[in-house]
C-alpha atoms as a printed R data frame, in Angstrom:
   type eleno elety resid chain resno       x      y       z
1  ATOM     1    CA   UNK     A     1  -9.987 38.605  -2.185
2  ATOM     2    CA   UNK     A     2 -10.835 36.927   1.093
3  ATOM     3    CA   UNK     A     3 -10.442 33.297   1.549
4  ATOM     4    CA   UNK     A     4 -13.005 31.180   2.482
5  ATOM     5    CA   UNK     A     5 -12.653 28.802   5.375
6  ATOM     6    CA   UNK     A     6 -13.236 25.585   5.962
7  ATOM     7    CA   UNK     A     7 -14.453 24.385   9.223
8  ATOM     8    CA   UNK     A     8 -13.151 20.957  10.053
9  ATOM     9    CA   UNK     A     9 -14.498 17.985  12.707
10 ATOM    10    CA   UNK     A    10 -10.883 15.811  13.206
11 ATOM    11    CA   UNK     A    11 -11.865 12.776  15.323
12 ATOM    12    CA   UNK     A    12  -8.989 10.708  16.936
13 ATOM    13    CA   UNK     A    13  -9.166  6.778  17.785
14 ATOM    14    CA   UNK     A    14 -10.699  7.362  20.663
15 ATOM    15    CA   UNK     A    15 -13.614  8.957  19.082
16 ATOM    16    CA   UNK     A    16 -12.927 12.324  20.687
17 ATOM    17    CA   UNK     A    17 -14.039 15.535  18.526
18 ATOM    18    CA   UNK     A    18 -11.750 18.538  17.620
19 ATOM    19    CA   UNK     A    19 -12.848 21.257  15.474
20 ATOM    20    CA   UNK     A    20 -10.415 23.487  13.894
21 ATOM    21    CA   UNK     A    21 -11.190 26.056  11.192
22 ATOM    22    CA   UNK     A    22  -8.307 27.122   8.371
23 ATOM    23    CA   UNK     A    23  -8.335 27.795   4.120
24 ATOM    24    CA   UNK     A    24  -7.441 24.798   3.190
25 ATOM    25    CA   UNK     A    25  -6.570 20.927   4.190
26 ATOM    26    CA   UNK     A    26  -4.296 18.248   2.871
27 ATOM    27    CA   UNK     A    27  -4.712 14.455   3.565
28 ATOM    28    CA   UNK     A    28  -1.755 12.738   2.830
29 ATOM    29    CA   UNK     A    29  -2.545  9.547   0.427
30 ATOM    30    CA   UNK     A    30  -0.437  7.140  -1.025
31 ATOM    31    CA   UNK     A    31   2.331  9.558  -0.641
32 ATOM    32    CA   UNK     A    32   1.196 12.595  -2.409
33 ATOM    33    CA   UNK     A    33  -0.926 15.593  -0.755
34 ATOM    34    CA   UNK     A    34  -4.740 15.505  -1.958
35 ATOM    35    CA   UNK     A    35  -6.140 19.169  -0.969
36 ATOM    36    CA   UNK     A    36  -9.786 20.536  -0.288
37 ATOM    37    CA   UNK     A    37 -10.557 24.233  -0.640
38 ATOM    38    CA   UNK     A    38 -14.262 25.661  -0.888
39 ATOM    39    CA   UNK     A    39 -14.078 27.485  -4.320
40 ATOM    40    CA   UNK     A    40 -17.379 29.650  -4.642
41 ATOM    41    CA   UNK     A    41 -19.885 26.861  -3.767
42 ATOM    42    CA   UNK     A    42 -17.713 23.761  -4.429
43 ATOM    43    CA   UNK     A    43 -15.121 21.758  -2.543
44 ATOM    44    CA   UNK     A    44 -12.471 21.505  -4.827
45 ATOM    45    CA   UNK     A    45  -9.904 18.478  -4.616
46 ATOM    46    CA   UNK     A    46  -6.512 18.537  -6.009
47 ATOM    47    CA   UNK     A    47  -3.167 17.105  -5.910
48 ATOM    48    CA   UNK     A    48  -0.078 19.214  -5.684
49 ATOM    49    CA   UNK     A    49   2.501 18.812  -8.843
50 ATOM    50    CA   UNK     A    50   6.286 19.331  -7.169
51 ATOM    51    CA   UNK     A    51   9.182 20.351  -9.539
52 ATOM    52    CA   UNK     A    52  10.972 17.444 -10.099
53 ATOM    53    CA   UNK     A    53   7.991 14.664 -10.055
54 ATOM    54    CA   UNK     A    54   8.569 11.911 -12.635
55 ATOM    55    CA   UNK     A    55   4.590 11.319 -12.268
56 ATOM    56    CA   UNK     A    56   1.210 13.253 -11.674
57 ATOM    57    CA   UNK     A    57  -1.278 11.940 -10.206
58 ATOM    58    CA   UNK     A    58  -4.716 11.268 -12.022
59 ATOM    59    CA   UNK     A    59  -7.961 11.520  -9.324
60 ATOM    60    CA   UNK     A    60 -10.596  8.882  -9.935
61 ATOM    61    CA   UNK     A    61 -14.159  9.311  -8.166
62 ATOM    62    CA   UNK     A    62 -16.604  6.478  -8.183
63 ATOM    63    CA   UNK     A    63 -19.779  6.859  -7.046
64 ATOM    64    CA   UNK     A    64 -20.561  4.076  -4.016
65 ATOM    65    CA   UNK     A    65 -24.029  5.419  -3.041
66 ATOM    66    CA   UNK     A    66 -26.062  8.488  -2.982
67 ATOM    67    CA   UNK     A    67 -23.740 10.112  -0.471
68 ATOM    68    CA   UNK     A    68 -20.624  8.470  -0.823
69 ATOM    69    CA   UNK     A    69 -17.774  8.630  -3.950
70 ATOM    70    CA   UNK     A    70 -14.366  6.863  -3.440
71 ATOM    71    CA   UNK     A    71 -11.352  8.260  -4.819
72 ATOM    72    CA   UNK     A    72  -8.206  6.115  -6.439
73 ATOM    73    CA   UNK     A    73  -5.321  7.755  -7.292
74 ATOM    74    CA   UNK     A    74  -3.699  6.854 -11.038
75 ATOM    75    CA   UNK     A    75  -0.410  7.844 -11.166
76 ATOM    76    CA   UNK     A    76   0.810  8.348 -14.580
77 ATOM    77    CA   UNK     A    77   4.603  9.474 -16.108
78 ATOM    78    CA   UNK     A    78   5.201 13.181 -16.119
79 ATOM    79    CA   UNK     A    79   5.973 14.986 -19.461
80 ATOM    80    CA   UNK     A    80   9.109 16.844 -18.860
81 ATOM    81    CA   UNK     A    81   7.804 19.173 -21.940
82 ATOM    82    CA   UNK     A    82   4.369 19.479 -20.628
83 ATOM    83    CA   UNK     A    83   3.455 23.088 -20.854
84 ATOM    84    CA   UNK     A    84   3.190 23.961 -16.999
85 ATOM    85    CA   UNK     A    85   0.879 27.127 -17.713
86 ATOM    86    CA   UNK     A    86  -1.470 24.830 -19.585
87 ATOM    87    CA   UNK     A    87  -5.481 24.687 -18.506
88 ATOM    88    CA   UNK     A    88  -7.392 22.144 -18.779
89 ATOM    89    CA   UNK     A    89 -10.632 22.462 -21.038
90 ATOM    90    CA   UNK     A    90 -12.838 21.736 -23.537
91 ATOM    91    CA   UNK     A    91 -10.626 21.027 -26.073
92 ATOM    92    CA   UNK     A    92  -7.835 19.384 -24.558
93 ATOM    93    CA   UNK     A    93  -7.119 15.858 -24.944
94 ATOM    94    CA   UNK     A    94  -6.235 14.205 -22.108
């Protein structure tokens, strides 16, 4: 399966434009990694759980106009006997 790539427009303080192209990106917010991949025809957005972490992070998206969401991050206590395989669905509660 071929990755899809996304092509990125970094702009520095000096309002200089770089474009770089790669699989994946990570922003690093409030100490934890939030990463974008193109899945199919969405932009997925996820936060990477590392063995060890006494919390996992929750993402919040509010809608601030037609073209613009903001996103909070929740942090919330880890369950140490969480099932790690465990997919989130329908008919989970939480």
């Amino acid at each position: 399966m071929k990755l899809q790539t996304l092509n990125l427009v970094l702009e520095n303080e000096a309002g200089e434009l770089q474009h770089q192209e790669c699989a994946r990106v990570a922003v690093v917010w409030q100490g934890k990694e939030l990463w974008l991949q193109p899945v199919g025809n969405q932009l997925m957005l996820g936060v990477d759980v590392e063995e060890g972490d006494t919390e996992y992070a929750n993402l919040l998206l509010r809608p601030m106009a037609t073209n613009l969401v903001s996103v909070e991050l929740e942090m919330e206590p880890a369950d140490p006997e969480m099932d790690h395989e465990h997919v989130h669905g329908p008919d989970c509660r939480h």
